[in-house]
DSSP file (Angstrom, degrees, kcal/mol; ACC not computed):
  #  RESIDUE AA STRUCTURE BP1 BP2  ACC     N-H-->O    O-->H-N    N-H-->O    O-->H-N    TCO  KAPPA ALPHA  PHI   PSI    X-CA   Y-CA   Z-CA
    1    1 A X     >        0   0    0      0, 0.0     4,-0.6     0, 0.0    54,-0.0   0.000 360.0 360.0 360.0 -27.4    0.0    0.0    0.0
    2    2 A X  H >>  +     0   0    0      1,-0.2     4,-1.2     2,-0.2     3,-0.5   0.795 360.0  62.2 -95.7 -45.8    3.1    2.1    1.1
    3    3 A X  H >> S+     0   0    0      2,-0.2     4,-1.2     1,-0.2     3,-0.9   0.986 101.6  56.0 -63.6 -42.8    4.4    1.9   -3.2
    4    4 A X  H 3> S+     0   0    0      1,-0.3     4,-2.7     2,-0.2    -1,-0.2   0.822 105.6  48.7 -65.7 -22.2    1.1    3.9   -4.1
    5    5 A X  H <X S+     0   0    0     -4,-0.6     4,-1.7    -3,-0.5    -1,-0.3   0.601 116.2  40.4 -74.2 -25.5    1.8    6.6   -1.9
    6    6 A X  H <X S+     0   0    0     -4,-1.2     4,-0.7    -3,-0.9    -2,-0.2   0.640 110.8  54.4 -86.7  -3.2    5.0    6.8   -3.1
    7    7 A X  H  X S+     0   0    0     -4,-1.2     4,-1.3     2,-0.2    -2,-0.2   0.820 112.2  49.5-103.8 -51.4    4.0    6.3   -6.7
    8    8 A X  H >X S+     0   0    0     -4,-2.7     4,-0.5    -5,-0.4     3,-0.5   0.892 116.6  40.4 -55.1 -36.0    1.4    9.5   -5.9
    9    9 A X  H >X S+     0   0    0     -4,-1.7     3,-1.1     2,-0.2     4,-0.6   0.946 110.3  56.5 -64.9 -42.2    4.4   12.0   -4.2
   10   10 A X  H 3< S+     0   0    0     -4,-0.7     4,-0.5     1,-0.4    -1,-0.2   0.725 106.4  56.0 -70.7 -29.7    6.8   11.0   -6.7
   11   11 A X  H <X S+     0   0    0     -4,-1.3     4,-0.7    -3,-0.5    -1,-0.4   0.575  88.7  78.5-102.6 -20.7    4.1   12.3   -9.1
   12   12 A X  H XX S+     0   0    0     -3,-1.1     4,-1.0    -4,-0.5     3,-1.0   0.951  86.0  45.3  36.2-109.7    3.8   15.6   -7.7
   13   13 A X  H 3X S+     0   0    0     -4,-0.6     4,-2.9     1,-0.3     5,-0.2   0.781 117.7  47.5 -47.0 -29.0    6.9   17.9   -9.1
   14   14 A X  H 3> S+     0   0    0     -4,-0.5     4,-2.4     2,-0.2    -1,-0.3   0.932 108.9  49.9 -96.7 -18.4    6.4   16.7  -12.5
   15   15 A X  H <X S+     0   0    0     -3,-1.0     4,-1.5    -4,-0.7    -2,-0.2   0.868 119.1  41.6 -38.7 -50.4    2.5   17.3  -12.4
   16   16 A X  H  X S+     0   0    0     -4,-1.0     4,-1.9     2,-0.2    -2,-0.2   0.876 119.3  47.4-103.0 -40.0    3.3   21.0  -11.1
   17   17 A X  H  X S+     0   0    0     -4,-2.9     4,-1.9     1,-0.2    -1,-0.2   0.988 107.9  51.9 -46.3 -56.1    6.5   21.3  -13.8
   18   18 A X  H  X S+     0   0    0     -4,-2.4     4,-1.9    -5,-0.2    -2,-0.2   0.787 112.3  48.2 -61.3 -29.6    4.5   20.1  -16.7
   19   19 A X  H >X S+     0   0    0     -4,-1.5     3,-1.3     2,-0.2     4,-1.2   0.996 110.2  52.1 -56.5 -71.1    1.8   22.9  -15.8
   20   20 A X  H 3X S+     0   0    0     -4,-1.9     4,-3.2     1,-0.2    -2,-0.2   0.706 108.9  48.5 -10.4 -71.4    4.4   25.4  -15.5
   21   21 A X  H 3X S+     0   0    0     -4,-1.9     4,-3.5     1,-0.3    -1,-0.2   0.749 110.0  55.3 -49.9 -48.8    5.9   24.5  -19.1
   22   22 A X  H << S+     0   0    0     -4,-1.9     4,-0.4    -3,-1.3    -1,-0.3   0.929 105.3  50.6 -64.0 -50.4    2.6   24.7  -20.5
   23   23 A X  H >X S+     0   0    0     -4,-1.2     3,-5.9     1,-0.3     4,-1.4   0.972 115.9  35.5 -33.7 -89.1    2.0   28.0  -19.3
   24   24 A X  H 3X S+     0   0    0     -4,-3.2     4,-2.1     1,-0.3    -1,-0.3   0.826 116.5  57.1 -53.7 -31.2    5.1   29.9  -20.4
   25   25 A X  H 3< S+     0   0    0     -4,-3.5    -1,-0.3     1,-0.2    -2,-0.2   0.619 112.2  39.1 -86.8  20.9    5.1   27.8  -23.5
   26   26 A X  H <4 S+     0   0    0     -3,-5.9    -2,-0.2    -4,-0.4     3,-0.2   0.705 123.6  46.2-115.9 -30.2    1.4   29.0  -24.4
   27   27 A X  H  < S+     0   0    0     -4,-1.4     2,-0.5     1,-0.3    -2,-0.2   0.714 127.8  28.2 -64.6 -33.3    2.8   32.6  -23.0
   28   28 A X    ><  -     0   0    0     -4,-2.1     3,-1.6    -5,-0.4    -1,-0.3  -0.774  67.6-162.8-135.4  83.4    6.0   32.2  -25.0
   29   29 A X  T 3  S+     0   0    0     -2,-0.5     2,-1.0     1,-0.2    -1,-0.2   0.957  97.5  50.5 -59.5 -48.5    5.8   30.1  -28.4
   30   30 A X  T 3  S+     0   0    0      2,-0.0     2,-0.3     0, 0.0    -1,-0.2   0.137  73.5 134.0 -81.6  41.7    9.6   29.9  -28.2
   31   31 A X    <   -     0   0    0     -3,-1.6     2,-0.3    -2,-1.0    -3,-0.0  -0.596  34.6-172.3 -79.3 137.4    9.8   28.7  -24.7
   32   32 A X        -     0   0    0     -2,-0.3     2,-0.3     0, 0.0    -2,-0.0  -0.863  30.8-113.4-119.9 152.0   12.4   25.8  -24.9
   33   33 A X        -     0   0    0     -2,-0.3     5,-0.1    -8,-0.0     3,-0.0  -0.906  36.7-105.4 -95.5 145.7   12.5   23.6  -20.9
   34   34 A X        -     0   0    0     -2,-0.3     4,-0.1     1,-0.1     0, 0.0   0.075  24.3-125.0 -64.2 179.3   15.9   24.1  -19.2
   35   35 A X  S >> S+     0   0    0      2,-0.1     4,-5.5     3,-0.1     3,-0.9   0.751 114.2  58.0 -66.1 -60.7   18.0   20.7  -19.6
   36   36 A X  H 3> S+     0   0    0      1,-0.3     4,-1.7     2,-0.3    -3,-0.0   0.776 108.2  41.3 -54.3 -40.5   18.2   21.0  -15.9
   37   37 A X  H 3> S+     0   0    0      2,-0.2     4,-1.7     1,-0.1    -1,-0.3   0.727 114.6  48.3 -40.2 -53.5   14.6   21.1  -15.5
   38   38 A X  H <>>S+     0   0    0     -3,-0.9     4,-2.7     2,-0.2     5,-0.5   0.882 115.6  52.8 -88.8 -47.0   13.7   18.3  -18.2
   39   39 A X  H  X5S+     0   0    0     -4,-5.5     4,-3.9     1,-0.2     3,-0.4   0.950 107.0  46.1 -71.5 -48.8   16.4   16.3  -16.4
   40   40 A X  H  X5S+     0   0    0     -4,-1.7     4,-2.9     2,-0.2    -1,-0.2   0.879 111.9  48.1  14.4 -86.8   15.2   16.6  -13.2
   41   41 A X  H  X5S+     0   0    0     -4,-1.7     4,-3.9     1,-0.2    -1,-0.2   0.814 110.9  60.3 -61.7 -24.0   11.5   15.7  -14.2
   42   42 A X  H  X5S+     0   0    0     -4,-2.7     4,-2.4    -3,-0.4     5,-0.4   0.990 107.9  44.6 -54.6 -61.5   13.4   12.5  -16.2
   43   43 A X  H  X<S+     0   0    0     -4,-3.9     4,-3.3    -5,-0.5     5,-0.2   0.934 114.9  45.2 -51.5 -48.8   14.7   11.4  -12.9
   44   44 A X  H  X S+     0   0    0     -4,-2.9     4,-4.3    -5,-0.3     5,-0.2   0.901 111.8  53.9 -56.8 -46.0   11.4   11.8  -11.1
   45   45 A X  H  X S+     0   0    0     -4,-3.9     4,-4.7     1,-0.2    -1,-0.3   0.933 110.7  40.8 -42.0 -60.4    9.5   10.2  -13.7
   46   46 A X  H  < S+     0   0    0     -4,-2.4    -2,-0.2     2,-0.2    -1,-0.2   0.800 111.5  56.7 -76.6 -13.8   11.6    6.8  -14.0
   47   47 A X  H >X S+     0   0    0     -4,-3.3     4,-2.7    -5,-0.4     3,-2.5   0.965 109.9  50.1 -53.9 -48.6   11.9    6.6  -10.0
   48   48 A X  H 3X S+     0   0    0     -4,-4.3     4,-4.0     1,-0.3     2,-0.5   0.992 117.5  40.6 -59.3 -51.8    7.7    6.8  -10.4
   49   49 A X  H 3< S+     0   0    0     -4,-4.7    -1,-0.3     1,-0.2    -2,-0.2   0.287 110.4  49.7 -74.5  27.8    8.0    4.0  -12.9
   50   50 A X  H X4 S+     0   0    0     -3,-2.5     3,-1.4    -2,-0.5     4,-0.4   0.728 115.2  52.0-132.3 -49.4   10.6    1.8  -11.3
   51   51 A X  H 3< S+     0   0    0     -4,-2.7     3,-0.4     1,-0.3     4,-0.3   0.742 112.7  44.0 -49.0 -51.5    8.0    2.3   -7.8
   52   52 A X  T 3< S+     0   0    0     -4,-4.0    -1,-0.3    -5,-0.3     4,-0.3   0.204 105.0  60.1-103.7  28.6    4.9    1.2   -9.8
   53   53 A X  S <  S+     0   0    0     -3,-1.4    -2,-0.2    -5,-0.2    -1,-0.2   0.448 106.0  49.4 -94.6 -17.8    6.6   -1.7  -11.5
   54   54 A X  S  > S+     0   0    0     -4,-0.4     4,-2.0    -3,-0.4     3,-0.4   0.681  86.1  87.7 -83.4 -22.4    7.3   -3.2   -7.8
   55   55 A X  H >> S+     0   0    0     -4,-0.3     3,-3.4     1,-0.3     4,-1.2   0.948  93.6  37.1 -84.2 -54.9    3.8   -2.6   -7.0
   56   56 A X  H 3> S+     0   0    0      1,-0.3     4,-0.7    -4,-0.3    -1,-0.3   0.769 109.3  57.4 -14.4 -29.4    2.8   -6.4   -8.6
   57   57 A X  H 3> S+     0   0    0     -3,-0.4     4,-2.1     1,-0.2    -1,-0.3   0.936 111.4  42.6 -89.1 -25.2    5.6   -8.0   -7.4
   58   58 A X  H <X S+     0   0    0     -3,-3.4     4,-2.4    -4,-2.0    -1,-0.2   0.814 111.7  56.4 -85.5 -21.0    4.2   -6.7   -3.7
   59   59 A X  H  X S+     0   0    0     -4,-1.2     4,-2.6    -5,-0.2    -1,-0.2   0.683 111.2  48.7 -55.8 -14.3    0.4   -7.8   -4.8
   60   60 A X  H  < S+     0   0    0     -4,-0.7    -2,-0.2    -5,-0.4    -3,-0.1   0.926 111.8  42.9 -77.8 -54.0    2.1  -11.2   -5.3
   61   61 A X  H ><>S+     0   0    0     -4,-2.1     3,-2.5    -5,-0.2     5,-1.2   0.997 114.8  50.4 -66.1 -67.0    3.9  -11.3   -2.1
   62   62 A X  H ><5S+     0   0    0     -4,-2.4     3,-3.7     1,-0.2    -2,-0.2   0.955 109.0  53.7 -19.5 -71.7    0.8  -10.1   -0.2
   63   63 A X  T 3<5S+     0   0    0     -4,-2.6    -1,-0.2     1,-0.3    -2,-0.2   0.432 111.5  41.3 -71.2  27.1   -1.4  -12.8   -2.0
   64   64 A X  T < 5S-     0   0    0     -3,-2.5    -1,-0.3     2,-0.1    -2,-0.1  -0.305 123.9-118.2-136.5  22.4    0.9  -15.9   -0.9
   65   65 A X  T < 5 +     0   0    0     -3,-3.7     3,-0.3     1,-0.2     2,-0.3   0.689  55.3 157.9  -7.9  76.9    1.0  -13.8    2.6
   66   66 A X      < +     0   0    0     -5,-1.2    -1,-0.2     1,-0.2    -2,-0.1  -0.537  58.2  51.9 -85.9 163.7    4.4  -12.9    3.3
   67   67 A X              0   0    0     -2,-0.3    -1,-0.2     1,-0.0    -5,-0.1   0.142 360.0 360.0  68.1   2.6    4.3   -9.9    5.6
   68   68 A X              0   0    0     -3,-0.3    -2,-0.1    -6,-0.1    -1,-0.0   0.141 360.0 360.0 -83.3 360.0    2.0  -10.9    8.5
């Protein structure tokens, strides 16, 4: 239960970037996204997806009831 919460925080900063981006690039047709920025949201992104790839493998464990 403890990966979905993490899946939802992790999902956060890149929710509130990608708003951001949109803004200024509908404010700015030649808004380009820093590197630093896009790398950043990269990281955050594949952490979320390396988090919600575990979450099976912990429905799995659960249903053969490891953790009790």
């Amino acid at each position: 239960m403890a990966a979905f919460a993490v899946v939802g925080l992790l999902s956060i900063l890149p929710t509130i970037r990608f708003i951001s981006w949109n803004r200024q690039a509908v404010a700015n047709p030649s808004f380009l996204v820093p590197p630093a920025e896009l790398a950043s949201v990269k990281t955050y992104i594949r952490a979320e997806a390396f988090v919600f790839l575990l979450i099976p493998v912990f429905a799995a464990a659960m249903a053969r009831g490891y953790g009790y």
